[in-house]
N, CA, C and O atoms as a MOPAC input file, in Angstrom:
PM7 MOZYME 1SCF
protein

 N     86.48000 1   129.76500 1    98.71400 1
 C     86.76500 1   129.83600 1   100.13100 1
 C     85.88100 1   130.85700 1   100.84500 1
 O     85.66000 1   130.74100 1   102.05000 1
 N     85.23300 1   132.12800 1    99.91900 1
 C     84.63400 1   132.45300 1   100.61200 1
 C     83.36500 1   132.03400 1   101.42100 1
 O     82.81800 1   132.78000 1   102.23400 1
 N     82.96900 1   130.82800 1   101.13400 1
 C     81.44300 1   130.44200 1   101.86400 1
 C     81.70500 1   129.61400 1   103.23100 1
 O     80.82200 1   129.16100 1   103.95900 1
 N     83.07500 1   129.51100 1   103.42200 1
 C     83.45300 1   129.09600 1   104.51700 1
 C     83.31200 1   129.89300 1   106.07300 1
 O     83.09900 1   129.36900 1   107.16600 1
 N     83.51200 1   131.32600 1   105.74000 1
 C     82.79500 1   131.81900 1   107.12700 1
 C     81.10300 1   131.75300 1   106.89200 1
 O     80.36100 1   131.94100 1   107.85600 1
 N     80.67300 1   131.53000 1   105.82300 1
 C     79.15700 1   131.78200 1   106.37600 1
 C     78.84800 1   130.49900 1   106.70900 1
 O     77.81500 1   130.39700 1   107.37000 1
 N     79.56000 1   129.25000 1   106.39600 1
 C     79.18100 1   128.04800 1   106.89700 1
 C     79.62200 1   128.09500 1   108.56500 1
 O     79.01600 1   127.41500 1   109.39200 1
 N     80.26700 1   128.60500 1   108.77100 1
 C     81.39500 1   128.19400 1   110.17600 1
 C     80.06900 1   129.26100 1   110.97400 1
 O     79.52000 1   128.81800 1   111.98300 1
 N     79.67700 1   130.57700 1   110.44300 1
 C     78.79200 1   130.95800 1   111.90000 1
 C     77.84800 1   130.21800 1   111.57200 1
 O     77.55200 1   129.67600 1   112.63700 1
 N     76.88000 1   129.66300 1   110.46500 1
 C     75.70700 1   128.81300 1   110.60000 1
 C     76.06000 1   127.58700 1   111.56700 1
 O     75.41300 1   127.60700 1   112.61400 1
 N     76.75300 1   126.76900 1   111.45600 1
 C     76.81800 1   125.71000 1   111.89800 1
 C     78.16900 1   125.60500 1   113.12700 1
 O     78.91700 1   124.62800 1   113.09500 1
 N     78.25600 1   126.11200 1   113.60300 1
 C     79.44100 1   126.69700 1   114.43900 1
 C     81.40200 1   125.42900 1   114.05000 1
 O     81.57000 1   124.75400 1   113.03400 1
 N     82.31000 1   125.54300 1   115.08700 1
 C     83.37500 1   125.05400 1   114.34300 1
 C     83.60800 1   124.65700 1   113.54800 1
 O     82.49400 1   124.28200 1   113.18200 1
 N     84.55900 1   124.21900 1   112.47100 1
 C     84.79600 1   123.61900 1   111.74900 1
 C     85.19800 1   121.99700 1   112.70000 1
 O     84.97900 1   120.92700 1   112.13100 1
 N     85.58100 1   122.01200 1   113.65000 1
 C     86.33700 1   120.52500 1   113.95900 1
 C     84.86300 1   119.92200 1   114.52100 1
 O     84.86500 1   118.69100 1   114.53500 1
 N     84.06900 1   120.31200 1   114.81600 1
 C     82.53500 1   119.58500 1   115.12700 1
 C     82.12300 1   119.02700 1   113.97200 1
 O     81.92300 1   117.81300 1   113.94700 1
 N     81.86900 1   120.04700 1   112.48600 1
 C     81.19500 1   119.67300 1   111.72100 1
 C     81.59000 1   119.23700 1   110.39500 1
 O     80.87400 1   118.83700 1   109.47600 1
 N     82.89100 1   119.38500 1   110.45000 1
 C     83.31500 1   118.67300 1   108.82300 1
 C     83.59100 1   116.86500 1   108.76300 1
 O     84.38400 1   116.30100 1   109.51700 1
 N     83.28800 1   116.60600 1   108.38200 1
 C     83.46000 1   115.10400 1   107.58200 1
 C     84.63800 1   114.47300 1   107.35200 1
 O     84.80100 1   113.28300 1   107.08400 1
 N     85.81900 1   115.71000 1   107.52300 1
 C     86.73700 1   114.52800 1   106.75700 1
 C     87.38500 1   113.18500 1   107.46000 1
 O     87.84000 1   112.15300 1   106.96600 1
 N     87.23200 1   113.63200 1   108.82400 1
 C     87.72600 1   112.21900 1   109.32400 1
 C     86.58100 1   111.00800 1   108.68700 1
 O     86.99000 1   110.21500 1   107.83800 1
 N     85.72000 1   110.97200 1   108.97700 1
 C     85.02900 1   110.38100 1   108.53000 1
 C     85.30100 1   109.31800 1   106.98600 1
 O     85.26900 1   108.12500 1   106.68200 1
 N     85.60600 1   110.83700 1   106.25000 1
 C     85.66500 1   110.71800 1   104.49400 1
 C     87.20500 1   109.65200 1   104.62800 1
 O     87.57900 1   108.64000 1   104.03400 1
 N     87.74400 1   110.44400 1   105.64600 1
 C     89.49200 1   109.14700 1   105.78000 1
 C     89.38100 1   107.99200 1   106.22800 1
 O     90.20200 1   107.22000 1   105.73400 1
 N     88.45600 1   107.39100 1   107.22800 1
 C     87.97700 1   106.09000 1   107.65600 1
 C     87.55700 1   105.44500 1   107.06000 1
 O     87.96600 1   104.28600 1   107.13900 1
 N     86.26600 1   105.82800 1   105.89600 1
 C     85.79400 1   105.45700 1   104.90000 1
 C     87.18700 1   104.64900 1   103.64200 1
 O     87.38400 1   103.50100 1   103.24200 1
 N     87.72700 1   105.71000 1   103.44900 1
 C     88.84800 1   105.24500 1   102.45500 1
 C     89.92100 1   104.25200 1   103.23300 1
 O     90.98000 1   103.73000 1   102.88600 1
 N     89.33300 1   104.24500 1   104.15000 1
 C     90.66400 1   103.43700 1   104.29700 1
 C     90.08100 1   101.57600 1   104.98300 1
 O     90.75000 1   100.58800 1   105.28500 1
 N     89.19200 1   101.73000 1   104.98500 1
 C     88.26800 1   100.36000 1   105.77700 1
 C     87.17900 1    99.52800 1   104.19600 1
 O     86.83000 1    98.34800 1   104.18200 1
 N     86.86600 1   100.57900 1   103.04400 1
 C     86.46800 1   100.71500 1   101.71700 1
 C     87.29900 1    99.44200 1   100.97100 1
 O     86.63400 1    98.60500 1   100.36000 1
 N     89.24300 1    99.28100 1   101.06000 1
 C     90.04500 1    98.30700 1   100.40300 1
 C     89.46900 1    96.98900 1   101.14200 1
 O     89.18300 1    95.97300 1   100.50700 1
 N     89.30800 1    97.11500 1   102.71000 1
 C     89.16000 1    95.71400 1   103.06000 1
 C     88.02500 1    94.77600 1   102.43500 1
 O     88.20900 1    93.58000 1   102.20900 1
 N     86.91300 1    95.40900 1   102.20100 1
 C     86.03600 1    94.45200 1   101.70600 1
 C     86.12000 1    93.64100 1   100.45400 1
 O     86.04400 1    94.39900 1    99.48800 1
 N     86.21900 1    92.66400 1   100.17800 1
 C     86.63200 1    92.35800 1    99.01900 1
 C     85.59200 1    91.03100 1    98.25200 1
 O     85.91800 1    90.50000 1    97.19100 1
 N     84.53600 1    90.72200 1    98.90100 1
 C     83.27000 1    89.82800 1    98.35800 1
 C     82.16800 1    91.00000 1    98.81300 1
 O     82.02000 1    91.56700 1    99.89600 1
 N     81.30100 1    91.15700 1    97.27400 1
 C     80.29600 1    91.57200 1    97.10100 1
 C     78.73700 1    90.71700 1    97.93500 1
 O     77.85900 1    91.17500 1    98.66700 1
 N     78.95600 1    89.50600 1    97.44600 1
 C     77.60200 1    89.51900 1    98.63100 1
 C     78.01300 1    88.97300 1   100.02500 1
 O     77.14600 1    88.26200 1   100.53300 1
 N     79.17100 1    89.15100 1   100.77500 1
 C     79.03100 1    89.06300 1   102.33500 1
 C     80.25000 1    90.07600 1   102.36600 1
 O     81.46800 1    89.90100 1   102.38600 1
 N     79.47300 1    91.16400 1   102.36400 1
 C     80.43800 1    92.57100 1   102.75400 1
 C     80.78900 1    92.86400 1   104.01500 1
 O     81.76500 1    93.56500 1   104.28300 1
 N     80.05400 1    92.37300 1   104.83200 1
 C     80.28800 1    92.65700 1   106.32600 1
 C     81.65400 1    91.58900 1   106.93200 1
 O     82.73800 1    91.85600 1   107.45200 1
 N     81.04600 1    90.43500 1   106.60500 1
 C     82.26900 1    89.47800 1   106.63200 1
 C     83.47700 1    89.73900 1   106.72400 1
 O     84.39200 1    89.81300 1   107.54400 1
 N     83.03900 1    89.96600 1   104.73500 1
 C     84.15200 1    90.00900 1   104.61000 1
 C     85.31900 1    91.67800 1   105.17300 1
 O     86.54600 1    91.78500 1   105.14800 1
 N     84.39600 1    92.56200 1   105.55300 1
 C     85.19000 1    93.65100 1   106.08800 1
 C     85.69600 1    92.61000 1   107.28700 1
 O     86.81500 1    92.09700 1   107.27700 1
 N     84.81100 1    92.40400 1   108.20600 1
 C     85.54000 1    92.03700 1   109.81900 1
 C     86.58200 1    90.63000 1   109.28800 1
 O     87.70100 1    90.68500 1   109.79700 1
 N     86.44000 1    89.87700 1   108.70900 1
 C     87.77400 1    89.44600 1   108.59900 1
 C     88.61100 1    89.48700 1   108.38500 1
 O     89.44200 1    88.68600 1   108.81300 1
 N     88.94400 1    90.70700 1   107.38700 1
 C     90.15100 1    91.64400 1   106.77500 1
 C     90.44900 1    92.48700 1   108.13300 1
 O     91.62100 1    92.74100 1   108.41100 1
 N     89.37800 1    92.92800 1   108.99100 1
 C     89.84100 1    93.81600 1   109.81500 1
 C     90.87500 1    92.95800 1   110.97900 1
 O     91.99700 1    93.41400 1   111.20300 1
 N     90.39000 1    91.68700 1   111.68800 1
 C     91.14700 1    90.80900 1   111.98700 1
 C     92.45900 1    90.22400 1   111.77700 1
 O     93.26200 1    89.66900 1   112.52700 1
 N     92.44400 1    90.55400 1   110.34900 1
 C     93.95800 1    89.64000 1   109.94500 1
 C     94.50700 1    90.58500 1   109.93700 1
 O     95.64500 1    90.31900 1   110.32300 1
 N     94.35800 1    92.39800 1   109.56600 1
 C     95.43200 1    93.13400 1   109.86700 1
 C     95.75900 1    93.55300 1   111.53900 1
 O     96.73900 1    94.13800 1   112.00000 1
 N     94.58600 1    93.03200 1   112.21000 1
 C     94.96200 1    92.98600 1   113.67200 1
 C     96.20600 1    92.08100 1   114.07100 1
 O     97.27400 1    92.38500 1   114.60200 1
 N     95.76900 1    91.02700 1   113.69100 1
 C     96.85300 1    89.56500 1   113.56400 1
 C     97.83800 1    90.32400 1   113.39900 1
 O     98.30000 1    90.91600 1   114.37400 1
 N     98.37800 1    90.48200 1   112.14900 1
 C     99.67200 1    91.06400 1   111.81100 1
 C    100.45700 1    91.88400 1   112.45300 1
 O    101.68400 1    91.80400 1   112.52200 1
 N     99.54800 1    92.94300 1   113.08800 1
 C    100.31700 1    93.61800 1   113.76700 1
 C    100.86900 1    93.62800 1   114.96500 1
 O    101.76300 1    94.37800 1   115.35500 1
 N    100.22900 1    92.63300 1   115.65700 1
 C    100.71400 1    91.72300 1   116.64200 1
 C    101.95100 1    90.98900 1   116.51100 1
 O    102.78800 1    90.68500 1   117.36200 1
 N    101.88400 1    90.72600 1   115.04400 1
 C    103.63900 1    88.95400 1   115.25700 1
 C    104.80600 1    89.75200 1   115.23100 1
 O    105.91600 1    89.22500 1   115.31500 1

């Protein structure tokens, strides 16, 4: 823990510059894909049907 203030004055806040939202979006959009060669697809159609759902 100590390299945490020398990161925070190099690079100023922590809520500007850490990742983890990021690292949580990742994990959580990562389950939808589920075919290796049309990954995109297949993300936006997974992303769709849990849209669907949450709608009915």
């Amino acid at each position: 823990l100590l390299h945490l203030t020398d990161s925070i004055q190099a690079t100023g806040p922590c809520w500007a510059t850490w990742q983890f939202p990021m690292k949580r979006l990742c994990g959580m959009l990562l389950p939808l894909v589920k075919s290796k060669l049309h990954l995109y697809q297949s993300l936006i159609n997974n992303i769709i049907l849990r849209e669907q759902f949450n709608h009915l």
